[in-house]
N, C-alpha and C positions, 0 to 999 in steps of 0.2 A: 020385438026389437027395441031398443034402447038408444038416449045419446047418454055420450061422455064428453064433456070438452077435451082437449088438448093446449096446448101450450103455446106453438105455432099461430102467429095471428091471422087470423082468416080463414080458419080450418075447425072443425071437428070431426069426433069420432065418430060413429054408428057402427054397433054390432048388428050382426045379420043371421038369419039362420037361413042357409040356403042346404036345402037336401037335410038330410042326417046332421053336416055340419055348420059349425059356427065361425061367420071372418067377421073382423074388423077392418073398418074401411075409414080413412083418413081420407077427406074430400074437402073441397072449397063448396061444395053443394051450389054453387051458380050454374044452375042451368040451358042460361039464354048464349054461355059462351060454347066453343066447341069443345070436345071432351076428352081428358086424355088417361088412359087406364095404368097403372103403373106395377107391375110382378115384381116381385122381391125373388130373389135367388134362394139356394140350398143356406137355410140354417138363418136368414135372415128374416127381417119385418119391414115395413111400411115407413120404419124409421129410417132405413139405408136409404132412402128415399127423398129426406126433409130438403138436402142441401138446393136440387134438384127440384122441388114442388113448390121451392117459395120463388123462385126465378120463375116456372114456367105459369105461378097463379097472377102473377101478374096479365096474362090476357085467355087463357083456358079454365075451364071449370075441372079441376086434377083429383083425382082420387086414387091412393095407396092403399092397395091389401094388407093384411097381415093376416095368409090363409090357413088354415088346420092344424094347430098345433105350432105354430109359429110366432111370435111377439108375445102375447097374453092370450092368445085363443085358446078352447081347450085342445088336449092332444084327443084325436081318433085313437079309436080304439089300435088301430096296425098304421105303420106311416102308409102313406097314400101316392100312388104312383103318377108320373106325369100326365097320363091320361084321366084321373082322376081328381086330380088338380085343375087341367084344361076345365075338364066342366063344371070346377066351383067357380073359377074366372067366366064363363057364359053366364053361372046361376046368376053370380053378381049383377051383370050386366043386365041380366031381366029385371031382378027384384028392386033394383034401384030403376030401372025403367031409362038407362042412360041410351041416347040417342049416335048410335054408330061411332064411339070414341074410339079415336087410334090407343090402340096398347101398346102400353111398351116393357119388355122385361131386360134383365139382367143378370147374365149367369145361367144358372140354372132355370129361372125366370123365363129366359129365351124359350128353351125344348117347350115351359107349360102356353108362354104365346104363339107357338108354330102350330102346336097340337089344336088351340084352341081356333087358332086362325084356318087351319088348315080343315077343323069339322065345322068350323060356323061362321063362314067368308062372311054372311050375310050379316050378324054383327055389327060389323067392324067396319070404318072408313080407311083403315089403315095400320102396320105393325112397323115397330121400331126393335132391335134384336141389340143389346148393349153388351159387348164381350161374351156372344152367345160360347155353350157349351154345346157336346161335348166333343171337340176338336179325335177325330179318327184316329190319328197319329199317337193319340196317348189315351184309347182308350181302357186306363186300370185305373184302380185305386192308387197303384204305388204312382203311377205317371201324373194323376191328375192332384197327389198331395206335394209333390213336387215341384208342380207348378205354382199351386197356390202357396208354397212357400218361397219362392222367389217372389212373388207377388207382395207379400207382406212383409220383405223388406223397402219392397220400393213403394209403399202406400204410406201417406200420413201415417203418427200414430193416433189423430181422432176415429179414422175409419177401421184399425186397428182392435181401438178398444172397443167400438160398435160391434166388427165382429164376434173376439173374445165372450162379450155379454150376451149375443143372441146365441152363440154354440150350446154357452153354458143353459141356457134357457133350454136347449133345444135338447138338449143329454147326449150323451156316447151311442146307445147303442139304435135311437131313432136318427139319429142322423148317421150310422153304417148302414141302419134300413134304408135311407133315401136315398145314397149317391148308389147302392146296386140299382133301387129302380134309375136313376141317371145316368147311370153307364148301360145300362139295358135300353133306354129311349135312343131313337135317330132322327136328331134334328134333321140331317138332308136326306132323310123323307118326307119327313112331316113337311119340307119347306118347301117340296115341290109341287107340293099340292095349295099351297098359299095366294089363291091369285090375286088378291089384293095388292096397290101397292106397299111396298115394304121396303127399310133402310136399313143397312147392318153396321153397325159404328165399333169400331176397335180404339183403343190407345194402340202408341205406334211403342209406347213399352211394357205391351201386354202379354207377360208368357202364355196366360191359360186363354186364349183366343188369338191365337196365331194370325198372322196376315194370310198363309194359305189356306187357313182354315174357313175364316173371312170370307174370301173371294172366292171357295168353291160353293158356301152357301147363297153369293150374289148371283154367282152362274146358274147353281141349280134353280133357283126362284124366277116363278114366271114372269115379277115384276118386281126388282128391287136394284136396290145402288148402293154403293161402299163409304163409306166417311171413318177416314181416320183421321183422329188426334195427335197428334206430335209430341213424344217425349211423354206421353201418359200414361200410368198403369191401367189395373184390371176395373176400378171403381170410379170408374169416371162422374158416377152421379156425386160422388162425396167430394173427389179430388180437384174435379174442376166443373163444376155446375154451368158454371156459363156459358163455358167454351160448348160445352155436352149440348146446352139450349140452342146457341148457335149454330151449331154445326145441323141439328136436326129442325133449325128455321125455315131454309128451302122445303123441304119434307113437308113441315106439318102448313107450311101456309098454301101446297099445291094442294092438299088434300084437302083442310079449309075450304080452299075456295070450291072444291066441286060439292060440297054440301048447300044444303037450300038456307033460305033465312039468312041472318048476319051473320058476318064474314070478321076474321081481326087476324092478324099475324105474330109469329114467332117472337117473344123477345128478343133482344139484342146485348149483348155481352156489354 
């Protein structure tokens, strides 16, 4: 394993080899504060991430994936399915030796923190699900690129050209590989098995994570609660970071406090 600085003050990179594969992890490396894991979604990196890790490095020790073949990792030889993904996010977790960090993903993000959550409670102090996929009601390819194209009308166009760059990074025919394993995965099972507690956050103008879809996975989870945004798309890390800190403050400072050792709280918008 290797560093690289980054850009970001307060932060570096570390590559890793966990298993067969190689991630990049973008972290504040403080580890006396509590820890927060951060999944990047289908097609994306550690970078959809940034708006989001410099708000919440102000009082957690935050670390960004960028897992198999996504950001600058190498690609695996075949794309790699949610369950396989789940347990690069575990490897993580061992070989950095991080101490029970809430994860949190987004998007497709989601299904790989359910999965991972849902095989190694033990882990985790707790999961956060940001615009989780993949809502039942649309699940195809033709439904779910429709959504995310009404999506990216209503997104910045900073988050915009992030995505554009990582797609292209990502190519055509491995990211048609990924979204069948995506549409193949069921988050509300993996989420029932979750007992950990757990928060699911929507924008209240998010086609591809519906409000019903939402609140069937708060129902089915043995311990979770709903936080919606108002007036917000799909990318809530990029579009509104702080609202997104805030809104999962309550969350991460009840979780906080049931860990041993020092205690600190949520930023504040």
């Amino acid at each position: 394993m290797f560093w690289r600085t980054v850009s970001a003050a307060g932060s570096r990179t570390r590559r890793l080899q966990v298993g067969d594969h190689a991630v990049d992890v973008r972290g504040t490396f403080a580890p006396q504060r509590p820890q927060v894991l951060l999944v990047h979604g289908l097609g994306m990196s550690g970078e959809y991430f940034q708006p989001l890790t410099d708000v919440l490095a102000a009082t957690h020790d935050v670390y960004a994936l960028d897992l198999p073949g996504y950001g600058k990792t190498p690609n695996p030889e075949r794309a790699l399915s949610i369950s396989k993904l789940s347990e690069v996010v575990a490897g993580v977790v061992t070989t950095l030796e991080l101490d029970s960090p809430v994860v949190v993903g987004h998007s497709m993000g989601c299904q790989i923190v359910a999965d991972a959550v849902a095989t190694h409670p033990e882990m985790f102090a707790g999961y956060v699900l940001i615009g989780p996929t993949v809502d039942p009601s649309a699940r195809s390819f033709l439904a779910q690129s429709s959504r995310l194209m009404r999506d990216t009308l209503r997104e910045p166009p900073r988050n915009n050209f992030i995505v554009f760059r990582n797609y292209v990074r990502m190519g055509p025919l491995r990211y048609l590989h990924t979204v069948r394993h995506m549409l193949a995965d069921r988050t509300e099972e993996s989420i029932q098995r979750c007992t950990i507690p757990g928060l699911v956050v929507r924008g209240g103008n998010d086609p591809i994570a519906s409000a019903e879809w939402a609140r069937q996975l708060v129902d089915l989870a043995p311990d979770a609660s709903l936080v919606e945004i108002p007036d917000a798309p799909h990318a809530l890390q990029i579009h509104r970071p702080k609202e997104l800190a805030s809104a999962c403050a309550p969350f991460l400072a009840a979780v906080d406090g049931e860990r041993p050792g020092p205690q600190t709280t949520a930023p504040r918008a």
